[in-house]
C-alpha positions as CSV (number, residue, x, y, z in Angstrom):
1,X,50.9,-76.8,49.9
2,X,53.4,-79.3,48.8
3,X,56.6,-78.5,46.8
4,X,56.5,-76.0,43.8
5,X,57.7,-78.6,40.4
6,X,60.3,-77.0,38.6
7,X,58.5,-78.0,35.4
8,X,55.8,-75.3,36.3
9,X,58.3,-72.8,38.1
10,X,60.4,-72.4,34.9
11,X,57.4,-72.3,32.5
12,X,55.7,-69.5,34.8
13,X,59.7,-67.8,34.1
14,X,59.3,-68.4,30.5
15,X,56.1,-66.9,30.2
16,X,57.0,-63.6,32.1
17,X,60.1,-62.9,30.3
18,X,59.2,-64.3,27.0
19,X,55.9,-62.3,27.0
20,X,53.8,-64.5,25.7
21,X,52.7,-68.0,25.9
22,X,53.4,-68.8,22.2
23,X,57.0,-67.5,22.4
24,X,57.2,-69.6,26.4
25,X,56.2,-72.5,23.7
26,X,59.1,-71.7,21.9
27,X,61.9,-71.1,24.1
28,X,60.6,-74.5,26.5
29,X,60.5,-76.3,22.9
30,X,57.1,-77.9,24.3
31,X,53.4,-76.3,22.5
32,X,51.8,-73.7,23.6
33,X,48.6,-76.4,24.9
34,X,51.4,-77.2,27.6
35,X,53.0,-73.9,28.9
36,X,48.9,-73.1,29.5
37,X,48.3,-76.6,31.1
38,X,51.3,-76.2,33.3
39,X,50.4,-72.5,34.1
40,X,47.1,-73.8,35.6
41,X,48.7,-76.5,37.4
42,X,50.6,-74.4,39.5
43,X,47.7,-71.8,40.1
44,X,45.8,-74.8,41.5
45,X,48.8,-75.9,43.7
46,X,49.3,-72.6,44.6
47,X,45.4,-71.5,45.2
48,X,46.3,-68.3,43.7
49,X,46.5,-66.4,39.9
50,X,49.7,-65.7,39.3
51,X,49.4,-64.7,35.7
52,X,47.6,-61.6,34.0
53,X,46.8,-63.0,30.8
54,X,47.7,-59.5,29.1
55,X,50.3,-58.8,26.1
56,X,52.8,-58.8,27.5
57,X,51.9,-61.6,30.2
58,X,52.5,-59.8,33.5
59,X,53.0,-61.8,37.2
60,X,50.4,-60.7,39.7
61,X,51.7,-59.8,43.2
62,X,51.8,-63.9,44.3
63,X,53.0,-64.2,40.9
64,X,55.8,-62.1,41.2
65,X,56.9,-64.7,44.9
66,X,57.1,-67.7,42.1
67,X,59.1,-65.4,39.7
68,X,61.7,-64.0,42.0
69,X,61.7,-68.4,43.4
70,X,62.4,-69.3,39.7
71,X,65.2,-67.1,39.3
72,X,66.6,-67.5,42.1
73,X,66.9,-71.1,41.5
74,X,68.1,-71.0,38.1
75,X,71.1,-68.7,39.4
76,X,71.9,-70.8,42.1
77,X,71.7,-74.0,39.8
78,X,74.6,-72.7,37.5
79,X,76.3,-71.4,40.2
80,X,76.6,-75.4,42.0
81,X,76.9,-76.4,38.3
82,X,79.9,-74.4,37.9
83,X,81.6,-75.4,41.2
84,X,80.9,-79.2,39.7
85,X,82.4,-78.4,36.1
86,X,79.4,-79.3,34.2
87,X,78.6,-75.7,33.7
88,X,80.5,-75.3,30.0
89,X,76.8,-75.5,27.9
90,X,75.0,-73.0,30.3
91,X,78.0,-70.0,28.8
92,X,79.2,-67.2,31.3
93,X,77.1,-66.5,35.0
94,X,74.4,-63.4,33.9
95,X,73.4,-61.3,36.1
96,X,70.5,-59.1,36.0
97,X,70.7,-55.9,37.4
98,X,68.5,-52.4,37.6
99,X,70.3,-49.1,37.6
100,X,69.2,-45.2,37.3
101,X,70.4,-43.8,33.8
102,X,72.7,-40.9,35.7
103,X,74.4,-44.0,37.2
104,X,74.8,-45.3,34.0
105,X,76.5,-42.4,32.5
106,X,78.8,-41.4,35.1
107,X,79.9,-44.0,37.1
108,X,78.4,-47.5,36.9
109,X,79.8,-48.6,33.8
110,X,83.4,-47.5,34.6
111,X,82.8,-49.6,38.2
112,X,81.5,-52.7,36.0
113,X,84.6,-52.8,34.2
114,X,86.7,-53.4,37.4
115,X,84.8,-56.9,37.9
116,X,87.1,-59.7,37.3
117,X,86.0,-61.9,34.2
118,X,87.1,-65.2,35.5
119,X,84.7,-66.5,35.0
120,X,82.9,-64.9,32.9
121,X,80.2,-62.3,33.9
122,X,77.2,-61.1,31.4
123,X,75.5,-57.7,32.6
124,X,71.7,-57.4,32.1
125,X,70.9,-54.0,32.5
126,X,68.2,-52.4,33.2
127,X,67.6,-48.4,33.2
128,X,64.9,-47.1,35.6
129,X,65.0,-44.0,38.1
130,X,66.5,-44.4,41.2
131,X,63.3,-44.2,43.1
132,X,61.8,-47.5,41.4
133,X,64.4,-49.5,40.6
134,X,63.5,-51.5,44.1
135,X,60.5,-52.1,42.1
136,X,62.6,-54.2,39.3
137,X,64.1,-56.5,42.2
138,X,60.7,-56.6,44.3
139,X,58.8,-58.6,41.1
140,X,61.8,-60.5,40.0
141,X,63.1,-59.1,37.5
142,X,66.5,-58.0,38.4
143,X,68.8,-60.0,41.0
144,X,70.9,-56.1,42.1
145,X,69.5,-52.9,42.0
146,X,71.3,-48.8,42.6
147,X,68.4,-47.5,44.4
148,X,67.5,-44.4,46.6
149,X,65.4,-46.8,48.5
150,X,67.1,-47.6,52.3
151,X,64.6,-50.1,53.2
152,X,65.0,-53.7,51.7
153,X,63.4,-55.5,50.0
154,X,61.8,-59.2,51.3
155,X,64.6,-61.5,50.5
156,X,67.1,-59.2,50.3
157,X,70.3,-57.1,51.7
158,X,70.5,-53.6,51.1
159,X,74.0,-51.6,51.7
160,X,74.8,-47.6,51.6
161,X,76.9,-46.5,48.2
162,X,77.2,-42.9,48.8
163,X,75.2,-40.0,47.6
164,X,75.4,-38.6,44.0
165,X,75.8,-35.0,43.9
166,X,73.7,-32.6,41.1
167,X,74.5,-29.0,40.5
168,X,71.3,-26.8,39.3
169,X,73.1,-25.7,36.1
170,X,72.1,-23.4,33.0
171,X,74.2,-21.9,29.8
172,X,75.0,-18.5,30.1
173,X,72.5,-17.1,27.5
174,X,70.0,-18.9,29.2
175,X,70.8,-17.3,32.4
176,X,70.9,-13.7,31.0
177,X,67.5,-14.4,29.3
178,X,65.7,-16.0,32.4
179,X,67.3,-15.8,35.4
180,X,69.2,-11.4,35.1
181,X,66.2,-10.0,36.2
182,X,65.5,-10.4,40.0
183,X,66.6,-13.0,42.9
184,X,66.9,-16.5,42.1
185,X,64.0,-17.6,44.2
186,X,61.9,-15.2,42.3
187,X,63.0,-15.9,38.5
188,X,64.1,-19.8,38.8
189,X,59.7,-21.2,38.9
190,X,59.2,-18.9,36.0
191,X,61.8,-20.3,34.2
192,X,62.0,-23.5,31.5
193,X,63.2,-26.2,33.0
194,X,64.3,-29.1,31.6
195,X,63.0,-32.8,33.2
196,X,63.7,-36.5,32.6
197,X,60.1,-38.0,32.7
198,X,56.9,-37.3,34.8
199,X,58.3,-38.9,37.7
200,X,61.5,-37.0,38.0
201,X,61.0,-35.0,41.0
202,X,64.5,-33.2,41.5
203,X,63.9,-30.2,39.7
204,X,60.7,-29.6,41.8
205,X,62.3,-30.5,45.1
206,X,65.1,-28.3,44.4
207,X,63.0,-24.9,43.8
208,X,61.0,-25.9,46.9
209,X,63.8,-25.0,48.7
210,X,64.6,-21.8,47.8
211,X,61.2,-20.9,47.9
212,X,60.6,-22.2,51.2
213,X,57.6,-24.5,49.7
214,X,55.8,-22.1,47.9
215,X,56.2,-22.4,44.2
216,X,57.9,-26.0,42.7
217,X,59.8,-25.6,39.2
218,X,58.4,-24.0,36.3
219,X,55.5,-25.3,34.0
220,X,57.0,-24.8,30.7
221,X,58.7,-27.7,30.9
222,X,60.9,-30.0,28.3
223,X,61.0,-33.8,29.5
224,X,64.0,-34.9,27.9
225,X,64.2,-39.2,29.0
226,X,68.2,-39.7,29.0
227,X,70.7,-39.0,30.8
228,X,72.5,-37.7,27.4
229,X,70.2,-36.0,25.8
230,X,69.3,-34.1,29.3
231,X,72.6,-32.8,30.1
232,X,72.7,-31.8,25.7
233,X,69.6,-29.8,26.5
234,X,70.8,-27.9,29.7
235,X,74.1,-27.1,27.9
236,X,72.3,-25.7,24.4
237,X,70.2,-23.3,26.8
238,X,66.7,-24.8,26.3
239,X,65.8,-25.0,30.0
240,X,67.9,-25.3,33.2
241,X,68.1,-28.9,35.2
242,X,70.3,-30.5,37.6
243,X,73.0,-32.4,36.3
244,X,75.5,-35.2,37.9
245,X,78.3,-33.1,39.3
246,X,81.0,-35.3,37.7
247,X,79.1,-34.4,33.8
248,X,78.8,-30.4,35.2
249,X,81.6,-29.4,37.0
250,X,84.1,-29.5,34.2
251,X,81.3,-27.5,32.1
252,X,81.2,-24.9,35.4
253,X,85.3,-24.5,35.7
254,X,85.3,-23.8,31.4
255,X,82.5,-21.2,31.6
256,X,80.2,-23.2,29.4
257,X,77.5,-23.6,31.9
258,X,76.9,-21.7,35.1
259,X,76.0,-22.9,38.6
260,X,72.2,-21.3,40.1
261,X,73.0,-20.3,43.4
262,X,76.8,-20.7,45.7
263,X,76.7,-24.4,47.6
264,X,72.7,-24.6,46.2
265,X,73.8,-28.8,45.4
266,X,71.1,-31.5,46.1
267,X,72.4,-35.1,47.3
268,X,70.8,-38.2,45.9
269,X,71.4,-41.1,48.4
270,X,72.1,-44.6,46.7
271,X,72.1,-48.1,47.9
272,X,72.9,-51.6,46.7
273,X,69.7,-54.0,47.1
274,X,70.7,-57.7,46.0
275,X,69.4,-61.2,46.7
276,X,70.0,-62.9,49.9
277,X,71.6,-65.6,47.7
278,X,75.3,-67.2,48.1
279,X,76.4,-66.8,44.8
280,X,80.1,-65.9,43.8
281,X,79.6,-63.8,40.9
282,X,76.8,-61.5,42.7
283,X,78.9,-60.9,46.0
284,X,82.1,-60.0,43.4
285,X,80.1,-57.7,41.5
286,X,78.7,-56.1,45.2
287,X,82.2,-55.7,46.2
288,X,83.7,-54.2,42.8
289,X,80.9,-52.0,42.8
290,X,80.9,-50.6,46.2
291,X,84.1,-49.7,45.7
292,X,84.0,-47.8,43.2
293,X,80.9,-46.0,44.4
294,X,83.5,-44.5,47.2
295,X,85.6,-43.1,44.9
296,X,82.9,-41.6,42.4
297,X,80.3,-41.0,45.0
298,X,80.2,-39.0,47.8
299,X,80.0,-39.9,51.4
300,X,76.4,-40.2,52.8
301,X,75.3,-37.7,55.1
């Protein structure tokens, strides 16, 4: 296969994150008759579809390859740009990057202020659970990712943050309502429970171990999909859930909420997946982050 044109690389970009191939039109400035003539031309070249002609548009698995080429190139392009000082039209380095919403509300934001702006960063975020944010950064989408995932991705490095600690938690009336009448083990898979979406698995993997296996959490269940408004549903008493140690602890100390069980915590381990790519702004954002992750995190085990 010969080389990949940029031409084609960059439309192929265009048509993934613009969603369609009217609005790649757009953003290229060229019609619509050439994003889907281009698009072709590089599935020829290529001998494979890379495209599912779907609204949104959405890269197939070879697809995904070109996508996670194209932006790789276009970060590296400003980056040499920049060193050159012909960067001022392309605006401040962005960075794309895929982090679980507990992050978010705890400690991520607080480490992303540490970054030095000089130059300029722009954060991209994108909120996804901790189990598939790898997923973000395997089709290209995202340049970094927090992940629970230890083994890297193709094309990229993967370092240990810490673990993030969550403390099974409940509001007192709750736990006088549900949880008075017998051992923990025996009243906690009766009880409501409160769950971020159908692929949050904590709650589940928590109750297992009490019960040795045999009974998960409850099935009355609320699924409650942010960080926020989870933690404002465990502390009104509609269900119990595990909550970031650094959002419950002060609750636990004040008598607001009340910790299920002495030392019953459960450890998330996170990592930092990024590019293989030598780019300033990504390895400054790695460091700044990493170090606040030893502060707020706690040490792997």
């Amino acid at each position: 296969m010969s080389e990949l044109p940029a031409d084609q690389v960059r439309t192929l970009l265009a048509v993934v994150g613009e969603g369609t191939f009217d609005a790649a039109a757009a953003a290229l400035h060229v019609t619509p008759s050439a994003v889907s003539q281009r698009i072709k031309a590089l599935e020829q070249r290529t001998g494979r579809v890379l495209l599912m002609r779907t609204k949104p548009a959405r890269p197939t698995e070879s697809g995904q390859v070109i996508v996670r080429f194209a932006r790789q190139l276009a970060a590296l392009q400003r980056d040499t740009q920049r060193e050159l000082g012909i960067a001022d039209e392309s605006g401040p380095t962005q960075l794309s990057i895929a982090v679980n919403g507990d992050s978010l509300a705890t400690w991520f934001l607080p480490a992303l202020t540490r970054v030095p702006q000089d130059p300029p960063i722009c954060f991209d975020l994108y909120r996804e659970d901790e189990s598939h944010t790898a997923t973000l950064l395997r089709e290209g989408q995202v340049m970094a990712a927090v992940t629970s995932s230890a083994e890297p991705i193709a094309g990229c490095t993967v370092r240990q943050l810490g673990s993030a600690r969550y403390l099974p938690v409940a509001n007192p009336e709750f736990v006088a309502r549900h949880l008075s009448s017998g051992q923990l083990r025996q009243c906690l898979p009766e009880a409501p429970v409160i769950v971020y979406d159908r692929r949050d698995e904590l709650q589940d993997r928590f109750v297992r171990t009490l019960t040795g296996g045999r009974a998960g959490a409850g099935h009355l269940r609320h699924y409650i999909p942010t960080s926020q408004g989870f933690y404002d549903a465990v502390t009104a008493g509609l269900g119990w859930g595990l909550i970031p140690d650094q959002q419950a602890a002060p609750l636990v100390r004040s008598g607001a909420l009340i910790e299920l069980g002495r030392r019953k915590w459960v450890d998330v381990p996170l990592y930092w997946q990024q590019w293989k790519l030598d780019v300033p702004a990504l390895a400054l954002v790695a460091e700044t982050v990493a170090r606040a992750a030893a502060e707020f995190l706690h040490p792997a085990r």
